[in-house]
Structures are given as C-alpha cells and as structure tokens.
N, CA, C and O atoms as a Maestro MAE file, in Angstrom:
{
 s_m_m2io_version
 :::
 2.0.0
}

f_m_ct {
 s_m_title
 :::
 protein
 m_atom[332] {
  # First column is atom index #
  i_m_mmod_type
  r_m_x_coord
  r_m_y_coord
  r_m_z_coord
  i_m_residue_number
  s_m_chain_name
  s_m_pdb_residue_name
  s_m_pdb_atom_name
  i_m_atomic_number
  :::
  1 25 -36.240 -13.618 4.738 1 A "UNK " " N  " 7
  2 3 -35.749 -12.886 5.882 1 A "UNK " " CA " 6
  3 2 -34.278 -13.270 6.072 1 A "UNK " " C  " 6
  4 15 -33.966 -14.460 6.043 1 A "UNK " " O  " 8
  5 25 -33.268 -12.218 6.283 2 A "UNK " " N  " 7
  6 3 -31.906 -12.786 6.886 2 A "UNK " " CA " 6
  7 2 -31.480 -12.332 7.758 2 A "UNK " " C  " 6
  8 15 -31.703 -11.128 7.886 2 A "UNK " " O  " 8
  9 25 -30.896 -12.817 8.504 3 A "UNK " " N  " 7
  10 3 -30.021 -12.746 9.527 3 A "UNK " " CA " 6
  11 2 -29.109 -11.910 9.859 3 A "UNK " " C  " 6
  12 15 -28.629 -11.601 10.950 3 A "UNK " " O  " 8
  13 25 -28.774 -11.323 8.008 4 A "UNK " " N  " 7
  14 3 -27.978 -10.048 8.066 4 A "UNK " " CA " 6
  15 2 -28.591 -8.833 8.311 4 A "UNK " " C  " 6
  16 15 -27.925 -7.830 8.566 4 A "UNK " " O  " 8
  17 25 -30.055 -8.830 8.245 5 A "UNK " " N  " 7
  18 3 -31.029 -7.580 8.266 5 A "UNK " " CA " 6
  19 2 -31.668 -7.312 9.887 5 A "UNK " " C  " 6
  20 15 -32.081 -6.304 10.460 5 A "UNK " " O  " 8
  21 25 -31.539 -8.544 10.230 6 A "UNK " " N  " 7
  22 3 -32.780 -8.489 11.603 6 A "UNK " " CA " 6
  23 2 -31.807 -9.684 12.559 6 A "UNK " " C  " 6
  24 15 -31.112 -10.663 12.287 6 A "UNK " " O  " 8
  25 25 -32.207 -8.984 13.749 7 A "UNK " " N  " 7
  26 3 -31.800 -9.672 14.944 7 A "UNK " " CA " 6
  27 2 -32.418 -10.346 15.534 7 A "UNK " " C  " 6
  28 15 -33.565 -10.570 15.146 7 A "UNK " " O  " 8
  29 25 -31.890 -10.994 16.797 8 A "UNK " " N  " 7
  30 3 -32.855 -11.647 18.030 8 A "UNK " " CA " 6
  31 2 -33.431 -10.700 18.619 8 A "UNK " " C  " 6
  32 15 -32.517 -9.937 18.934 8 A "UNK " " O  " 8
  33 25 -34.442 -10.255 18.981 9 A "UNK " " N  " 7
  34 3 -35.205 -9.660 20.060 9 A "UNK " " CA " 6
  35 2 -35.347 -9.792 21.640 9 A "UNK " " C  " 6
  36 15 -35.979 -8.972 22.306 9 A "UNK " " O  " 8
  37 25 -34.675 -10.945 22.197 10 A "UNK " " N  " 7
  38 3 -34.801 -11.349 23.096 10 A "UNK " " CA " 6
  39 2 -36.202 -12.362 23.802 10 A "UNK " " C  " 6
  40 15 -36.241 -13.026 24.838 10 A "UNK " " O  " 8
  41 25 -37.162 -12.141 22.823 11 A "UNK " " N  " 7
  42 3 -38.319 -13.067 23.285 11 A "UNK " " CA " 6
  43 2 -38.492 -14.291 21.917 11 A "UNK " " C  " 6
  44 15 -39.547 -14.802 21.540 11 A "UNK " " O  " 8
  45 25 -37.207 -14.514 21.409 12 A "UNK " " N  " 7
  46 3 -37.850 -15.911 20.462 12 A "UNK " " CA " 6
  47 2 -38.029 -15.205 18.940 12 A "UNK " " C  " 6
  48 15 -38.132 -15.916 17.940 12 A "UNK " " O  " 8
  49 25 -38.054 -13.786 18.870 13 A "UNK " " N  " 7
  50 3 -38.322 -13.220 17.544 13 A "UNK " " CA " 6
  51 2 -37.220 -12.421 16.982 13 A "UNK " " C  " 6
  52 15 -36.331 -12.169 17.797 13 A "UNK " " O  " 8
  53 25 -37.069 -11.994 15.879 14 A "UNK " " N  " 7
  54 3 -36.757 -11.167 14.878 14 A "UNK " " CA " 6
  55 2 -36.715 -9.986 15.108 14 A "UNK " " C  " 6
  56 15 -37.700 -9.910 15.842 14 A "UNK " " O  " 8
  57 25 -36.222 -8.714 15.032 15 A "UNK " " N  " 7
  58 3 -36.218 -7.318 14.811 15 A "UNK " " CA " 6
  59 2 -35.268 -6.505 13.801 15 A "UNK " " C  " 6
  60 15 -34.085 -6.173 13.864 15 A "UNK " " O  " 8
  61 25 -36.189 -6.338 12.929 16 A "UNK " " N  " 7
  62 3 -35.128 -5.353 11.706 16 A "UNK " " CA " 6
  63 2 -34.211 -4.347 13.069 16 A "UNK " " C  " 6
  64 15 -34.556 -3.741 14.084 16 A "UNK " " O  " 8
  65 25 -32.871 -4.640 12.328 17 A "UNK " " N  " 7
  66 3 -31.588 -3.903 12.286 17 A "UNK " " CA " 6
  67 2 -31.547 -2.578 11.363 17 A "UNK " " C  " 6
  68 15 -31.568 -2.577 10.132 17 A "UNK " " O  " 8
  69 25 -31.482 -1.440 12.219 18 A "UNK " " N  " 7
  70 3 -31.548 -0.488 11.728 18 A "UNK " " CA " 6
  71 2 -30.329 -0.629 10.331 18 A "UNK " " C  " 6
  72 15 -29.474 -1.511 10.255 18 A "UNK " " O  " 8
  73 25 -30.529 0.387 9.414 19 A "UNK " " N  " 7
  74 3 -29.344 0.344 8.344 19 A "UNK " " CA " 6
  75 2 -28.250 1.100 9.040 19 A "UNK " " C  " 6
  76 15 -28.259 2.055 9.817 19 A "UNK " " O  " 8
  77 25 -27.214 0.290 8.458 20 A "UNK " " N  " 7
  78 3 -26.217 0.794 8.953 20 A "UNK " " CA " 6
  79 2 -25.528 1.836 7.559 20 A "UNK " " C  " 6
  80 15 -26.045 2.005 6.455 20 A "UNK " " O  " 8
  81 25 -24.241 2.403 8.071 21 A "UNK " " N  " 7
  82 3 -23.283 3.245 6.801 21 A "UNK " " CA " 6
  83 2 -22.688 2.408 5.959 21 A "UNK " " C  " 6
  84 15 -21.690 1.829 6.389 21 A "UNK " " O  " 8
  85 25 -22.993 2.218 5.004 22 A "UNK " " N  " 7
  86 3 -22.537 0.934 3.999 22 A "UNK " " CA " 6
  87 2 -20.784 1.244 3.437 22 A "UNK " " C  " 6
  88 15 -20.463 0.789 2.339 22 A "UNK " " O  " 8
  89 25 -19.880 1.927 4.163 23 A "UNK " " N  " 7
  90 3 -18.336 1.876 3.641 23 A "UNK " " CA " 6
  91 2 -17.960 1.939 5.197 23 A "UNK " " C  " 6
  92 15 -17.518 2.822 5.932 23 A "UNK " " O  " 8
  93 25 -18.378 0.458 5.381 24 A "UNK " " N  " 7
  94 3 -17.514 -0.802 6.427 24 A "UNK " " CA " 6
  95 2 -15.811 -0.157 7.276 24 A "UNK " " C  " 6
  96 15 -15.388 -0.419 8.402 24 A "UNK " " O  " 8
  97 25 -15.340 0.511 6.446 25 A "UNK " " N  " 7
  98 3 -14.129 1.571 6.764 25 A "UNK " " CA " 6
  99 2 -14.266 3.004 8.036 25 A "UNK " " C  " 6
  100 15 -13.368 3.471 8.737 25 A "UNK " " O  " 8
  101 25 -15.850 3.434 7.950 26 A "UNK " " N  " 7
  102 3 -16.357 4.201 8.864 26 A "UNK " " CA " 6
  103 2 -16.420 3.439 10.316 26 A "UNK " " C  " 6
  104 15 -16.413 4.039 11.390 26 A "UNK " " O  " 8
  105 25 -16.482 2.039 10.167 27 A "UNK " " N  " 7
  106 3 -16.820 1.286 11.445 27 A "UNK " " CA " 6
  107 2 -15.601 1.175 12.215 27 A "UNK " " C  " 6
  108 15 -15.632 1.161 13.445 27 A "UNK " " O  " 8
  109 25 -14.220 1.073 11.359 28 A "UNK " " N  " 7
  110 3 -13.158 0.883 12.315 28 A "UNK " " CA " 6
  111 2 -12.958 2.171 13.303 28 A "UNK " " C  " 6
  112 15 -13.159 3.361 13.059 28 A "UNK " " O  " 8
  113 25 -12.384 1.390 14.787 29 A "UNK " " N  " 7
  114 3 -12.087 2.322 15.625 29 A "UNK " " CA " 6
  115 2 -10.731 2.345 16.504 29 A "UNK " " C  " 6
  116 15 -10.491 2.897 17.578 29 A "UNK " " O  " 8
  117 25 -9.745 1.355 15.459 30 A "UNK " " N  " 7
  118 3 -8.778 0.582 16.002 30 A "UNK " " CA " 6
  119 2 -7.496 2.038 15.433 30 A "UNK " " C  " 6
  120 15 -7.761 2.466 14.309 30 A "UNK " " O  " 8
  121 25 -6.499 2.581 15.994 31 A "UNK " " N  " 7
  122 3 -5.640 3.182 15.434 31 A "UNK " " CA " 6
  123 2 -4.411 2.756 14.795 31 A "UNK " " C  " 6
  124 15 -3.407 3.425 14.551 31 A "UNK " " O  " 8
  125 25 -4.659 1.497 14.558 32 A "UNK " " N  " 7
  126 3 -3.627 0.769 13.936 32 A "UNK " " CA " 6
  127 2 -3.935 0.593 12.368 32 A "UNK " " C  " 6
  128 15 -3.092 0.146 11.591 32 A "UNK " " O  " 8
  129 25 -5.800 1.163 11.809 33 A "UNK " " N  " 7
  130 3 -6.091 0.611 11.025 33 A "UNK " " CA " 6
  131 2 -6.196 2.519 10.365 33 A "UNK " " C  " 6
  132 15 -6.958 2.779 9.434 33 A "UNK " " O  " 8
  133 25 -5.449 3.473 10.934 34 A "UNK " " N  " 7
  134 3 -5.531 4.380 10.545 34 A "UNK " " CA " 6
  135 2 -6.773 5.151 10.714 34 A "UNK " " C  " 6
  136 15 -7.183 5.940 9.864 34 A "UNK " " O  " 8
  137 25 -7.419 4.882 11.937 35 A "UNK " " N  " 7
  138 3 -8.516 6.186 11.504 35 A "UNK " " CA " 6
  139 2 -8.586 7.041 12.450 35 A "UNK " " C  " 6
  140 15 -9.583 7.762 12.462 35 A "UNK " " O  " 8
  141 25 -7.071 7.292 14.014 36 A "UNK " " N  " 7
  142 3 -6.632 7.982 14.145 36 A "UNK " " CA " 6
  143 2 -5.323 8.686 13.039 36 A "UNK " " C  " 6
  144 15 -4.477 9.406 13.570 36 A "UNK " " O  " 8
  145 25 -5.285 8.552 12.286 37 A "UNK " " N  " 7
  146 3 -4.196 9.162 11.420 37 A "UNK " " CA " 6
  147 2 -4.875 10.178 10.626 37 A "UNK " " C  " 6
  148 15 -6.076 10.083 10.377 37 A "UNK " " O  " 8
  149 25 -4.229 11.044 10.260 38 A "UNK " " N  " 7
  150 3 -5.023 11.862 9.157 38 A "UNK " " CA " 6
  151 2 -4.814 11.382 8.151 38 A "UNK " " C  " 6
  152 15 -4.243 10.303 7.991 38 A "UNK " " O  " 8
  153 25 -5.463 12.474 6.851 39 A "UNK " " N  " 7
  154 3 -5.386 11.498 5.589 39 A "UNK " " CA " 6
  155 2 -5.642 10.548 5.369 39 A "UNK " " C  " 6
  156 15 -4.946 10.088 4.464 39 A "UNK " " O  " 8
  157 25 -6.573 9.703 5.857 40 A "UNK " " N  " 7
  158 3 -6.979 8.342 5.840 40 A "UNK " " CA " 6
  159 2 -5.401 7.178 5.665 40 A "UNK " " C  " 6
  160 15 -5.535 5.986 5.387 40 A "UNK " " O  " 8
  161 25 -4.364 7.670 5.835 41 A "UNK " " N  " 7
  162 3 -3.488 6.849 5.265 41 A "UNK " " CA " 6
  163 2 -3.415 5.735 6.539 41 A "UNK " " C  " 6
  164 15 -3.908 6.007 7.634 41 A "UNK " " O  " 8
  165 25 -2.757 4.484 6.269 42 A "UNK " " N  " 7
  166 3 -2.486 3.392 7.032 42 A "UNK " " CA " 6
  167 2 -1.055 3.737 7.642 42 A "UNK " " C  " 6
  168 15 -0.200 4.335 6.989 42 A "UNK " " O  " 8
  169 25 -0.827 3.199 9.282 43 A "UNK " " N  " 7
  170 3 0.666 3.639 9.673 43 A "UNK " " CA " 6
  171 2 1.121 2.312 9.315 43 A "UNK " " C  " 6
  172 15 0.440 1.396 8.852 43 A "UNK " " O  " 8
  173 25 2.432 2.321 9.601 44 A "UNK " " N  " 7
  174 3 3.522 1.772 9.079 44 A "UNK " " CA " 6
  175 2 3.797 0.451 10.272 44 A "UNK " " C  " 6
  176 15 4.354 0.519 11.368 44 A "UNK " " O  " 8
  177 25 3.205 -0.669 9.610 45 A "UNK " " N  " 7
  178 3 3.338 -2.182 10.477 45 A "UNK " " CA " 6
  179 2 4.054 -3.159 9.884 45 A "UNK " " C  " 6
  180 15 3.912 -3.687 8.781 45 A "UNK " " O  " 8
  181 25 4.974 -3.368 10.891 46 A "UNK " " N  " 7
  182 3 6.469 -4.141 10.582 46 A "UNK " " CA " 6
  183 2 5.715 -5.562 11.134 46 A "UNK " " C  " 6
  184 15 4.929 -5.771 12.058 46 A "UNK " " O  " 8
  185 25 6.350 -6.444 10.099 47 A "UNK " " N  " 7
  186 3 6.181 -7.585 10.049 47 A "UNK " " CA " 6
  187 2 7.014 -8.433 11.091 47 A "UNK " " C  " 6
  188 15 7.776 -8.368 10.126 47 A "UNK " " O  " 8
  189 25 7.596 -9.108 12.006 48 A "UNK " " N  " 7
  190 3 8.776 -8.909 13.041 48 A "UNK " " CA " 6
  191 2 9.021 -10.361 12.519 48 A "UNK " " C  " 6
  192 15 10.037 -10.844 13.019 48 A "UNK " " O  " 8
  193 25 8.208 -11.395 11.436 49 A "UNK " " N  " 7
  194 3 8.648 -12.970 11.063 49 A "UNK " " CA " 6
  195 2 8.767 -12.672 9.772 49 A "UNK " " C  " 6
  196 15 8.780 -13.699 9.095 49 A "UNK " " O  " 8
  197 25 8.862 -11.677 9.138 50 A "UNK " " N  " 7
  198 3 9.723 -11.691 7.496 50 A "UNK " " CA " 6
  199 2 10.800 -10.758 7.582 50 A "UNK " " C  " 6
  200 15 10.788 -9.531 7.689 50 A "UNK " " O  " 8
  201 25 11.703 -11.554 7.515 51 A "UNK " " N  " 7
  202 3 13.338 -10.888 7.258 51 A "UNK " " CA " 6
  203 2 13.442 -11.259 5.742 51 A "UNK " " C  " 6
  204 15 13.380 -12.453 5.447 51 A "UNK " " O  " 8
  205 25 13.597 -10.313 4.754 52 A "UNK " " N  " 7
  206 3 13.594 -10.752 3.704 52 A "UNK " " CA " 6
  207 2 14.907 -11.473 3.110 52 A "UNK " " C  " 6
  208 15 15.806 -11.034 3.827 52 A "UNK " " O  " 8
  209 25 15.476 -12.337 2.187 53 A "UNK " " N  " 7
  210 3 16.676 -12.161 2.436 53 A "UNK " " CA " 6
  211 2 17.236 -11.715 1.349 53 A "UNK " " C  " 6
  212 15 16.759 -11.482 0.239 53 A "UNK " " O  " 8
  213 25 18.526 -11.594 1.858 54 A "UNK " " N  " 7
  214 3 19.063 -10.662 0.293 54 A "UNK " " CA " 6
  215 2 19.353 -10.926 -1.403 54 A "UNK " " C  " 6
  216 15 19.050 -12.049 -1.000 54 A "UNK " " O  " 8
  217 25 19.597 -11.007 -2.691 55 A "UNK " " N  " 7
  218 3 19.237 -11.293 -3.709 55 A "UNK " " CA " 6
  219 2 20.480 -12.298 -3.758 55 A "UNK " " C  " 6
  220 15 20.442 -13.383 -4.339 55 A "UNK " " O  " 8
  221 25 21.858 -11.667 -2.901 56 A "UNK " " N  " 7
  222 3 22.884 -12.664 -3.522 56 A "UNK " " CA " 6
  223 2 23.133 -13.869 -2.771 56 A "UNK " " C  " 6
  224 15 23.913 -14.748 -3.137 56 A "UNK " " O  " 8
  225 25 22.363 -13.890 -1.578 57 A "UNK " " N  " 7
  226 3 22.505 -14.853 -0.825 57 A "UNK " " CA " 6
  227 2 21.622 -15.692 -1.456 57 A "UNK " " C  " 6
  228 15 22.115 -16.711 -1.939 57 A "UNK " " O  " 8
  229 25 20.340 -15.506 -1.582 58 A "UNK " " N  " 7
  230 3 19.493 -16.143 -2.215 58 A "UNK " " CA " 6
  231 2 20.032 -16.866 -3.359 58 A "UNK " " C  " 6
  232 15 19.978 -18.096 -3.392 58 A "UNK " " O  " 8
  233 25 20.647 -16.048 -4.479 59 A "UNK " " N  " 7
  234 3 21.210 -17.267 -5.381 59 A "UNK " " CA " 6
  235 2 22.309 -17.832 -5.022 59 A "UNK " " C  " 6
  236 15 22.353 -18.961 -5.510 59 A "UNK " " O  " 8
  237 25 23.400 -17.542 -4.280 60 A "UNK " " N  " 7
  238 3 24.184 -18.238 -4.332 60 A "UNK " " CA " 6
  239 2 23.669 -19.956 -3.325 60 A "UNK " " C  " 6
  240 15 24.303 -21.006 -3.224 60 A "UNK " " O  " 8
  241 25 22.391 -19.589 -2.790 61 A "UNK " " N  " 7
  242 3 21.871 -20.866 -2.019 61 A "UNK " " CA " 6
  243 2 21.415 -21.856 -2.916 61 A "UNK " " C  " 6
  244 15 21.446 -23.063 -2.673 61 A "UNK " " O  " 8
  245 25 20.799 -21.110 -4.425 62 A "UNK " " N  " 7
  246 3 20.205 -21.534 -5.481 62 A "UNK " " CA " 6
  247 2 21.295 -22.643 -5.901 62 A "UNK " " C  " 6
  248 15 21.206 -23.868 -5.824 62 A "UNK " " O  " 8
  249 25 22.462 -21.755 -6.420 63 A "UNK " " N  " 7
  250 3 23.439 -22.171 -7.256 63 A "UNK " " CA " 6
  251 2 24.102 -23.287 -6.010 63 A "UNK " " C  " 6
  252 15 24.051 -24.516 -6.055 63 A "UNK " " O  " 8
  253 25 24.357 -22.934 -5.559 64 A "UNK " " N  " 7
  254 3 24.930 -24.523 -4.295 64 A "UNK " " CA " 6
  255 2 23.627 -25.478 -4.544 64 A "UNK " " C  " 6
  256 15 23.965 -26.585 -4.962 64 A "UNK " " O  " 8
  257 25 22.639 -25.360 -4.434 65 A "UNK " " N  " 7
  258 3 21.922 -26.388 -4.281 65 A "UNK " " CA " 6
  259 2 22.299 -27.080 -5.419 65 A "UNK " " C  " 6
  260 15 22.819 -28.177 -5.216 65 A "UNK " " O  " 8
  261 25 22.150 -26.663 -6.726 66 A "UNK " " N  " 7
  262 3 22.143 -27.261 -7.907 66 A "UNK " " CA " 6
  263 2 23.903 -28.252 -8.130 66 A "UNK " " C  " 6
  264 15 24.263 -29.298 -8.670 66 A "UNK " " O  " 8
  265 25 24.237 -27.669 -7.718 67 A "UNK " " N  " 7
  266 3 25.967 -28.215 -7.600 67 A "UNK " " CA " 6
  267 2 25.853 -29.214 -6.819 67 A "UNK " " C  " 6
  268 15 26.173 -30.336 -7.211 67 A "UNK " " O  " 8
  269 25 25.375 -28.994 -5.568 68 A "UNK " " N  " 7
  270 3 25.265 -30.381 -4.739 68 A "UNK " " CA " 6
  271 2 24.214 -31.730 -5.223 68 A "UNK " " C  " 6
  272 15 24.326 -32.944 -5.055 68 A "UNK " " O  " 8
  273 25 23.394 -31.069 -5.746 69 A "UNK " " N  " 7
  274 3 22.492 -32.076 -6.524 69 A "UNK " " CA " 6
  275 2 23.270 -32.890 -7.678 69 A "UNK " " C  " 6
  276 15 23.222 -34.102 -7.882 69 A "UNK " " O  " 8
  277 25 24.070 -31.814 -8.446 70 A "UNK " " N  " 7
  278 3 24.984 -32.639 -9.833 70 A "UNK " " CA " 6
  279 2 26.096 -33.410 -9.256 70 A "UNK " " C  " 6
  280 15 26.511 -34.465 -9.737 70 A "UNK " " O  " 8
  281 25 26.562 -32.836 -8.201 71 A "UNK " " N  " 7
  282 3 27.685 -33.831 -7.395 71 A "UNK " " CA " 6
  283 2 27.183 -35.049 -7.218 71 A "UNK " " C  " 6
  284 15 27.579 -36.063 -7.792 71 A "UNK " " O  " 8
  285 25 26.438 -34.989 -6.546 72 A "UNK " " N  " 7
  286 3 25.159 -36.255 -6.077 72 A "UNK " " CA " 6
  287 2 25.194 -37.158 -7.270 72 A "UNK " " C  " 6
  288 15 25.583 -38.323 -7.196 72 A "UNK " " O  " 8
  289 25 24.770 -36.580 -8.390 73 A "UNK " " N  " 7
  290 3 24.170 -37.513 -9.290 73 A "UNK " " CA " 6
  291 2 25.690 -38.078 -10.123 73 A "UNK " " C  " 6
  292 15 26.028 -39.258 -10.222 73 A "UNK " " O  " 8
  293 25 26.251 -37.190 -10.520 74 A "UNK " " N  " 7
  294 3 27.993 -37.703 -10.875 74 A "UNK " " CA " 6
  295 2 28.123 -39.096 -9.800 74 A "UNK " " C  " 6
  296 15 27.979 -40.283 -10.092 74 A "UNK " " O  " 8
  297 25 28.411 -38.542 -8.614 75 A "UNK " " N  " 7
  298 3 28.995 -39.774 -7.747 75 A "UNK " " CA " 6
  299 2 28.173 -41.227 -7.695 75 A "UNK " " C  " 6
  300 15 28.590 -42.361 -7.454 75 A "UNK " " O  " 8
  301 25 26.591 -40.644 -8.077 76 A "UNK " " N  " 7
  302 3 25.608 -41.904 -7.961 76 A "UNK " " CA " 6
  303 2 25.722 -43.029 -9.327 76 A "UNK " " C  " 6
  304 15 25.410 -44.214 -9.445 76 A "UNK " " O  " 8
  305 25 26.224 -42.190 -10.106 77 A "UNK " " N  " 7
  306 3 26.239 -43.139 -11.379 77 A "UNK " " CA " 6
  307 2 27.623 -43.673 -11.752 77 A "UNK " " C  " 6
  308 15 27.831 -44.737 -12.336 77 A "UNK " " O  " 8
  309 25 28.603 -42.735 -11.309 78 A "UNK " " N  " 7
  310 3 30.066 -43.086 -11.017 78 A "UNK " " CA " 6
  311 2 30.170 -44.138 -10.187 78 A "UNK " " C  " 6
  312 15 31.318 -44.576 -10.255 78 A "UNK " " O  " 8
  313 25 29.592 -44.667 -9.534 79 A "UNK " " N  " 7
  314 3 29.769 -45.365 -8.634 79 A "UNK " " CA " 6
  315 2 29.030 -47.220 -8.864 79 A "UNK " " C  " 6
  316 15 29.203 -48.336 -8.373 79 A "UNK " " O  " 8
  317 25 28.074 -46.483 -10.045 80 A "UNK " " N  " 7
  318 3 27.236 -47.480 -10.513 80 A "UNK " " CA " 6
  319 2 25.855 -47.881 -9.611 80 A "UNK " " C  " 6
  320 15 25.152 -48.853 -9.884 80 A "UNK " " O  " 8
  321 25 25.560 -46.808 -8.314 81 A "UNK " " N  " 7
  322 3 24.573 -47.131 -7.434 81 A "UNK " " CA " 6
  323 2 22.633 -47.304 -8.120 81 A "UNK " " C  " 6
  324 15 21.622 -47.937 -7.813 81 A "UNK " " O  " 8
  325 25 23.154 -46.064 -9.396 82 A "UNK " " N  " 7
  326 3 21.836 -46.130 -9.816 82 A "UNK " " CA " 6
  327 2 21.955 -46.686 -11.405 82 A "UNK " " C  " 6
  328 15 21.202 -46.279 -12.290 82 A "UNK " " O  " 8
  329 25 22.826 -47.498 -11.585 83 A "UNK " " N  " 7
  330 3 23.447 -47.688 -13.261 83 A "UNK " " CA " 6
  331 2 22.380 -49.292 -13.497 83 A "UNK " " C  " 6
  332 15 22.415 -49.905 -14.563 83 A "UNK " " O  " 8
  :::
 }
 m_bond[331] {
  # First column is bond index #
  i_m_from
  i_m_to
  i_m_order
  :::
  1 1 2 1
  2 2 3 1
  3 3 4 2
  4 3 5 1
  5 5 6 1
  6 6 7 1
  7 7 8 2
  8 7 9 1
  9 9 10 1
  10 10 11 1
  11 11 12 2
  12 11 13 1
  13 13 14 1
  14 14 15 1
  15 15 16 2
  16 15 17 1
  17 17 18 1
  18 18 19 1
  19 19 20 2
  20 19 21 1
  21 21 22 1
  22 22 23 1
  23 23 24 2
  24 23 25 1
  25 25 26 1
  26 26 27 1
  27 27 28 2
  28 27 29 1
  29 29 30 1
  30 30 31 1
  31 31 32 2
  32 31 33 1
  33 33 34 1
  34 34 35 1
  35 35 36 2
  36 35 37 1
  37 37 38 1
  38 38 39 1
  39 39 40 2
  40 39 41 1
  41 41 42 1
  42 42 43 1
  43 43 44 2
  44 43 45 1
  45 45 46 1
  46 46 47 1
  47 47 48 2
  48 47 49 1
  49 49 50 1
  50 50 51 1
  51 51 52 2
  52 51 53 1
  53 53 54 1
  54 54 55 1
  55 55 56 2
  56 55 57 1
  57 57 58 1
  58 58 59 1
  59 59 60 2
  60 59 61 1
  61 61 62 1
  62 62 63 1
  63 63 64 2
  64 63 65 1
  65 65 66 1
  66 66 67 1
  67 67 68 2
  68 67 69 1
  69 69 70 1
  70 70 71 1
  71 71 72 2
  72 71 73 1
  73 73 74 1
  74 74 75 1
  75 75 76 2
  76 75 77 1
  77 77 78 1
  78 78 79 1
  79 79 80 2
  80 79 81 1
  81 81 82 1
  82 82 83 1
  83 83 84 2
  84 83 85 1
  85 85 86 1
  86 86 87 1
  87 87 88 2
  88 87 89 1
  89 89 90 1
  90 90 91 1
  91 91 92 2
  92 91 93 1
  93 93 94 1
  94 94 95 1
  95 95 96 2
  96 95 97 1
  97 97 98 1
  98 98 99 1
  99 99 100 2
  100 99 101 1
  101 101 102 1
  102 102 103 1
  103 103 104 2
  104 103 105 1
  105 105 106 1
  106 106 107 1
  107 107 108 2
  108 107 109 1
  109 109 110 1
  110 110 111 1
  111 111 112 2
  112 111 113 1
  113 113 114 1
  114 114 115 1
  115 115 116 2
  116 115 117 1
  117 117 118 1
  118 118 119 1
  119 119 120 2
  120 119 121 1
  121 121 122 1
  122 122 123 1
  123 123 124 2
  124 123 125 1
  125 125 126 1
  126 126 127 1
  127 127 128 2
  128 127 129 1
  129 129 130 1
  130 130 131 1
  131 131 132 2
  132 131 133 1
  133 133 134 1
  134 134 135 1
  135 135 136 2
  136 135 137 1
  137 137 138 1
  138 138 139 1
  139 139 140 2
  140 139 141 1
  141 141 142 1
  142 142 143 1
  143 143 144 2
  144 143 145 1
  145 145 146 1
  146 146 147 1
  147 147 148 2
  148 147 149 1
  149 149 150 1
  150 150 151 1
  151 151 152 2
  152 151 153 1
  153 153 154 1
  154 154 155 1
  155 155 156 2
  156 155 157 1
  157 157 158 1
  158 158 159 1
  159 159 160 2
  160 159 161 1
  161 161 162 1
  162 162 163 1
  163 163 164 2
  164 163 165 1
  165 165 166 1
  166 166 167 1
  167 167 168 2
  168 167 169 1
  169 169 170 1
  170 170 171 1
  171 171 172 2
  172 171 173 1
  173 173 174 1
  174 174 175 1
  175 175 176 2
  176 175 177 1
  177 177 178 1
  178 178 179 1
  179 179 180 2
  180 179 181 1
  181 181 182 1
  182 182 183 1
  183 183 184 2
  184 183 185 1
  185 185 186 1
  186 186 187 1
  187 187 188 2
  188 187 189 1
  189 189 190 1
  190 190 191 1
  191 191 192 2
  192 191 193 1
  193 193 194 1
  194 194 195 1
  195 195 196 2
  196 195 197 1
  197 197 198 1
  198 198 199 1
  199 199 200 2
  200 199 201 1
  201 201 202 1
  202 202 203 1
  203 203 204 2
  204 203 205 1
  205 205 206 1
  206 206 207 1
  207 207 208 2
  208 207 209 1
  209 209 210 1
  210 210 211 1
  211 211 212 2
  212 211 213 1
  213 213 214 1
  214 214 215 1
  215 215 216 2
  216 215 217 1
  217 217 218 1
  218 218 219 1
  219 219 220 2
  220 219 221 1
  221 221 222 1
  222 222 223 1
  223 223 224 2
  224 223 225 1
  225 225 226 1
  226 226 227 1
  227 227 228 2
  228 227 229 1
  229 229 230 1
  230 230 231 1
  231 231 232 2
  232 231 233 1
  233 233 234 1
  234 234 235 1
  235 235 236 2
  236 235 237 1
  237 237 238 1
  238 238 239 1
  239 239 240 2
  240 239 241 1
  241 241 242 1
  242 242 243 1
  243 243 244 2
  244 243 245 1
  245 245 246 1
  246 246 247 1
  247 247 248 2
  248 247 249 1
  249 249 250 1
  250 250 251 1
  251 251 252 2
  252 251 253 1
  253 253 254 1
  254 254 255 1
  255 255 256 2
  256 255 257 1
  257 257 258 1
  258 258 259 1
  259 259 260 2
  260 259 261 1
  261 261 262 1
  262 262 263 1
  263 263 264 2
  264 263 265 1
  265 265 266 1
  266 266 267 1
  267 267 268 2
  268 267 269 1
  269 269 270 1
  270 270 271 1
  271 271 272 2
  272 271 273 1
  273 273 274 1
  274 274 275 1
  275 275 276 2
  276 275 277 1
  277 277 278 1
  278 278 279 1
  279 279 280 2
  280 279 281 1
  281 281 282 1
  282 282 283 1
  283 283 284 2
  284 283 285 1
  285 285 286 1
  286 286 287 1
  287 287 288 2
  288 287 289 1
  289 289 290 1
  290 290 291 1
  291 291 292 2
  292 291 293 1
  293 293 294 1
  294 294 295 1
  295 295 296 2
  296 295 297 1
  297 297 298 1
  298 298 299 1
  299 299 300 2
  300 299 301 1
  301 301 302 1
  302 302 303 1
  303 303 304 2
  304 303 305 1
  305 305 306 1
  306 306 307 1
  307 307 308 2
  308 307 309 1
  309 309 310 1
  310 310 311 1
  311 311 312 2
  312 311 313 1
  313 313 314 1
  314 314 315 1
  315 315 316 2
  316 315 317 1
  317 317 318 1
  318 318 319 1
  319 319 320 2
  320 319 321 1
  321 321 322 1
  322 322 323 1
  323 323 324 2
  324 323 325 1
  325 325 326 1
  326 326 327 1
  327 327 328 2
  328 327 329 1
  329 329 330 1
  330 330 331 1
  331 331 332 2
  :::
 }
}
C-alpha cells in the first residue's frame, strides 16, 4: 500500500485516491507558469540577482589577476621571502 495512492480518511484508515491526470503540467494554475498564456509557451522571468557580466571585463579581471599573482611571486622570490 502507498501513501502515494491512498489517503487518511479521517477515522485512523486509508482511502484510495481517486487517479489523477498523469501530465503533472495540467495541474498548474499559477500564470507565471504559463497556463494563462496561449500556446503553452512560458512568459518571460527576469532574474533581478544575475547581471551577467560582459566578456571584456571578464577577461581583463582574468588577465589582472594573473599579473598580480606573477608580480607577487617575482617580488616574493626577489626578495628572497620564499627562497
């Protein structure tokens, strides 16, 4: 017997759960999930905590990092701190 088939009854027992429509998609009733929209299509939900960022900023953050890291390590051994 499971739990997914049958319910509480209210007196301590079990009662088969009628079957339900097995494409879980018929159940939504939310219009955010499109099933006020036609065409079944999904509307359009903006993310408002991903700003993506742009490709050249991105590397040039890359490329600084790596420079500041080789600076680092030049001056650390130049210096004899890690020699």
């Amino acid at each position: 017997m499971s739990l997914k088939l049958h319910r509480p009854d209210g007196e301590g027992g079990l009662e088969p759960r009628p079957v339900s429509d097995q494409n879980w998609r018929n159940q939504l009733r939310s219009p955010r999930w499109g099933s006020a929209l036609g065409g079944g299509r999904l509307p359009e939900l903006k993310n408002p905590e991903m700003n993506p960022t742009s490709v050249v900023r991105s590397v040039l953050f890359w490329l600084g990092l790596g420079a500041l890291t080789f600076v680092v390590l030049v001056i650390g051994y130049g210096t004899g701190f890690w020699g």
